[in-house]
C-alpha beads as a LAMMPS data file, in Angstrom:
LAMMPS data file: protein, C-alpha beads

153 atoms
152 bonds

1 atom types
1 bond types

-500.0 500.0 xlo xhi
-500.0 500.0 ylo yhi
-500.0 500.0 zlo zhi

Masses

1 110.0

Atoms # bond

1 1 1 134.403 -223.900 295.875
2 1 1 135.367 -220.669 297.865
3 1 1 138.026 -220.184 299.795
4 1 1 135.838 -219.596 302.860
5 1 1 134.141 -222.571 302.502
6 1 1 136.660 -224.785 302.704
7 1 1 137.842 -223.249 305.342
8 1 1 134.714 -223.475 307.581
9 1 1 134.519 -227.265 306.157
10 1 1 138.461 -227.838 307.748
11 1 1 137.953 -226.084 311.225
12 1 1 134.628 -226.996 312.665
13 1 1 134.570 -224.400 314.520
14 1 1 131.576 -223.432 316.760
15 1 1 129.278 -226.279 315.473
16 1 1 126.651 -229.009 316.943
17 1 1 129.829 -230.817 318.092
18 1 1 132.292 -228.513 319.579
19 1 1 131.159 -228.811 323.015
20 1 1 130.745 -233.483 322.779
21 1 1 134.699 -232.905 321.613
22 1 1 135.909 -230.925 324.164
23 1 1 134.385 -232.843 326.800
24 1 1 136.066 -236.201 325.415
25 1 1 139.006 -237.635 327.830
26 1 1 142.681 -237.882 326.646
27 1 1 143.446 -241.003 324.853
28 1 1 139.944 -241.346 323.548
29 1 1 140.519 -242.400 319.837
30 1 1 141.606 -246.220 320.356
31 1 1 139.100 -247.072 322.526
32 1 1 136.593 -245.589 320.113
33 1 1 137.859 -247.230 316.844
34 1 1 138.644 -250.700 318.969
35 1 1 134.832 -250.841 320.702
36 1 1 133.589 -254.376 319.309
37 1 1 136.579 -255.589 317.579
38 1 1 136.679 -259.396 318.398
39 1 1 139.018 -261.398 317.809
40 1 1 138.744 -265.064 316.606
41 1 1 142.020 -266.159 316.034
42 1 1 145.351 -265.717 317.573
43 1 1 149.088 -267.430 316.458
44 1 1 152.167 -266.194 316.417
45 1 1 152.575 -263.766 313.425
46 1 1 148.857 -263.680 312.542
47 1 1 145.721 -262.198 313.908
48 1 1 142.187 -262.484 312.414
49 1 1 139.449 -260.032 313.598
50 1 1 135.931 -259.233 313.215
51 1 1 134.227 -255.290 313.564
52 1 1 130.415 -254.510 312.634
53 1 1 130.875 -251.006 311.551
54 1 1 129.231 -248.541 314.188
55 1 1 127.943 -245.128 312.940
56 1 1 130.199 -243.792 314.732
57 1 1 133.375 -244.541 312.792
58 1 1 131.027 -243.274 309.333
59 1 1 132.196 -240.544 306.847
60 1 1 129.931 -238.365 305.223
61 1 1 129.293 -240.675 302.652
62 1 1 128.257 -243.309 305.234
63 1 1 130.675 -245.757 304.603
64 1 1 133.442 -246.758 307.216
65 1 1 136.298 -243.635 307.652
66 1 1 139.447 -243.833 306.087
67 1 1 141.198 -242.074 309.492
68 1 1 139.079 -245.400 311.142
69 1 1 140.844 -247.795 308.974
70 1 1 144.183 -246.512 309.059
71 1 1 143.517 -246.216 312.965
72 1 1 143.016 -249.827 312.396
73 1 1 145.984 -250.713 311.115
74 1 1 147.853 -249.305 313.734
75 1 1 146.355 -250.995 316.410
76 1 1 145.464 -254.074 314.789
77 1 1 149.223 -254.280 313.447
78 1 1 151.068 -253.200 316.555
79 1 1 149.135 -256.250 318.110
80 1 1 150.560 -258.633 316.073
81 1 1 154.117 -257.759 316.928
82 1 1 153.607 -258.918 320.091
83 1 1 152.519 -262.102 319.147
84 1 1 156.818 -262.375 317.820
85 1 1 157.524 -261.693 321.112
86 1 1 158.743 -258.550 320.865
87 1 1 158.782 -256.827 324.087
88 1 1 157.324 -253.509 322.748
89 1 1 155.535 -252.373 319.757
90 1 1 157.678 -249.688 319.015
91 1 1 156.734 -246.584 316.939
92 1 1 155.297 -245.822 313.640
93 1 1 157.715 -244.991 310.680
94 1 1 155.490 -245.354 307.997
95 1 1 151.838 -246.493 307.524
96 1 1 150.094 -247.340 304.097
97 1 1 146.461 -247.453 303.062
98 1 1 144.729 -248.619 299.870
99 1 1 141.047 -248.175 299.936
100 1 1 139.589 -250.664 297.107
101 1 1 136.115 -250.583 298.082
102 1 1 133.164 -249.535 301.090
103 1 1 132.078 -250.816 304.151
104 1 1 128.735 -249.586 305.032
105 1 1 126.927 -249.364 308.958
106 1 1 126.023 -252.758 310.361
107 1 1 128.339 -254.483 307.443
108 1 1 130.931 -257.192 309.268
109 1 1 134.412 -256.941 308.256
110 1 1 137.290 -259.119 308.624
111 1 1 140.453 -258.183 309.835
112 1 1 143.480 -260.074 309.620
113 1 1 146.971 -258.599 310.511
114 1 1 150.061 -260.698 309.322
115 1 1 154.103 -260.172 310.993
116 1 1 155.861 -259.754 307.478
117 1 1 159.037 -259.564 309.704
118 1 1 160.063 -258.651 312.925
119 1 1 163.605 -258.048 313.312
120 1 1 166.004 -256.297 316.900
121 1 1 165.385 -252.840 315.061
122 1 1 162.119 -252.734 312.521
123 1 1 158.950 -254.586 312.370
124 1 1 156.821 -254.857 309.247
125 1 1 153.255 -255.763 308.951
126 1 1 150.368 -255.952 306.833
127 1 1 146.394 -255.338 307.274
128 1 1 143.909 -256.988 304.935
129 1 1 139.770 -255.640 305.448
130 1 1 137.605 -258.113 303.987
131 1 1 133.967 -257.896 304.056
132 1 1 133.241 -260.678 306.068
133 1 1 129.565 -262.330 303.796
134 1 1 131.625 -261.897 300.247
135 1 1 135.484 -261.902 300.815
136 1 1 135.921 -258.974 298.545
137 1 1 138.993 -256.791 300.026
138 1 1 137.836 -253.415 300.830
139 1 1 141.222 -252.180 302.125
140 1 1 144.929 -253.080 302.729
141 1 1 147.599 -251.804 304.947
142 1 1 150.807 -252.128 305.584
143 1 1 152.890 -250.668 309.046
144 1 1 156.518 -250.208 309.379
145 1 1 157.607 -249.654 313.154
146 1 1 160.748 -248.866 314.708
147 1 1 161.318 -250.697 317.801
148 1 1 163.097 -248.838 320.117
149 1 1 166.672 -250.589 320.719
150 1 1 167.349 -250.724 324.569
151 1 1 170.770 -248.850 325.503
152 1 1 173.907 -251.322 326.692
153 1 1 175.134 -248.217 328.443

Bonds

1 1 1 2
2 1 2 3
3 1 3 4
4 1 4 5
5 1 5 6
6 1 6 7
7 1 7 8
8 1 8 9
9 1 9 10
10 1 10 11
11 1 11 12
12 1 12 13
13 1 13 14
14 1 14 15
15 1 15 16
16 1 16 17
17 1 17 18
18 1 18 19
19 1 19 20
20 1 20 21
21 1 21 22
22 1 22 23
23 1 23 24
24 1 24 25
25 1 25 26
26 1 26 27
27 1 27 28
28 1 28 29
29 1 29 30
30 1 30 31
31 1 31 32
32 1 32 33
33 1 33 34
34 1 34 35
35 1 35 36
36 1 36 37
37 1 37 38
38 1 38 39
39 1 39 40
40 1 40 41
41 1 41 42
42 1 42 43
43 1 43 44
44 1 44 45
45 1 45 46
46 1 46 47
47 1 47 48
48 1 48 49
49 1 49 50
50 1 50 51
51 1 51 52
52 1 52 53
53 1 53 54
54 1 54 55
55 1 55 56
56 1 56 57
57 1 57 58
58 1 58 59
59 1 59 60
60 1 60 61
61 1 61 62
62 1 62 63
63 1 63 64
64 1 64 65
65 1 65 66
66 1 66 67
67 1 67 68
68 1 68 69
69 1 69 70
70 1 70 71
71 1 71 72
72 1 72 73
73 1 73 74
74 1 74 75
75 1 75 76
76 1 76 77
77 1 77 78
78 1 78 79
79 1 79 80
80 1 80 81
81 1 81 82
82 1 82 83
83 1 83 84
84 1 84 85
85 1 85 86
86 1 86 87
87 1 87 88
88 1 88 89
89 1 89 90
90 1 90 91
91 1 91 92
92 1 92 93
93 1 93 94
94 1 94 95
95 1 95 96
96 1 96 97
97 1 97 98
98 1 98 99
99 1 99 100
100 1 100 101
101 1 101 102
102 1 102 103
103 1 103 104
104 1 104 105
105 1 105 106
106 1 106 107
107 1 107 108
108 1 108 109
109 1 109 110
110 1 110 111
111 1 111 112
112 1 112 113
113 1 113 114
114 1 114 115
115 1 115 116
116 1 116 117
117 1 117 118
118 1 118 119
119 1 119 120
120 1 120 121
121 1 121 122
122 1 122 123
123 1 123 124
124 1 124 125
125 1 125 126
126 1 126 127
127 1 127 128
128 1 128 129
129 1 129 130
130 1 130 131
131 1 131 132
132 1 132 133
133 1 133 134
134 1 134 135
135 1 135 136
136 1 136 137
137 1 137 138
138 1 138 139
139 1 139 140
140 1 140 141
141 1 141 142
142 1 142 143
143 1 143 144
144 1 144 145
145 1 145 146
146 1 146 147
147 1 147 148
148 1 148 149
149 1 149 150
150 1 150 151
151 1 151 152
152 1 152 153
């Protein structure tokens, strides 16, 4: 592959889409990933979740985005610090994504977020994707966040 084409490929410049993405309002990206996420089951430490994939959260291939799922565990795992109690979510340190296998358009995934520990300073999680007919893991995350320690000054 040239040079030039990559390059074209990487700045989507000028194409059927410039003018849908400019017009898209700040803060647009959760909202898009989290549109039909249901949840079924809340506790402290643990959330389980449910997401038909939409088309548009697709890669080229046609399978659910990898940006989409680790969007996902963001979200999804910043929720479940709350359910400690923790006053804030914090902000991202690290975030870890192993793809094992596809989800496809239309295909229902689970989502279930566990608290692995959520201490005055760091919170850890993890992200398991399941499709939700066979129970084979497509993808698993983890999410370290640094929650912001409140001055005593």
């Amino acid at each position: 592959m040239d040079l030039e084409h990559v390059k074209r490929f990487v700045e989507k410049e000028g194409g059927n889409y410039e003018s849908t993405v400019d017009s898209m309002p700040p803060n647009f990206i959760e909202p898009m990933v989290m549109q039909g996420l249901k949840i079924h089951h809340i506790e402290p430490g643990r959330i389980l979740c449910s997401l038909t994939v939409p088309d548009r959260l697709l890669n080229s291939g046609n399978s659910l985005h990898g940006g989409a799922t680790a969007a996902l565990v963001d979200i999804v795992g910043s929720a479940v610090i709350f359910t400690m109690g923790a006053p804030t979510t914090g902000v991202s340190v690290e975030i870890n994504v192993s793809y094992l296998d596809a989800a496809y358009a239309g295909e229902e995934i689970e989502i279930e977020s566990k608290a692995l520990r959520v201490g005055k300073a760091f919170a850890v999680v993890s992200v398991e994707f399941r499709k939700k007919e066979t129970g084979k893991i497509i993808a698993q995350g983890r999410h370290t966040k640094y929650l912001a320690v409140s001055s005593k000054l």
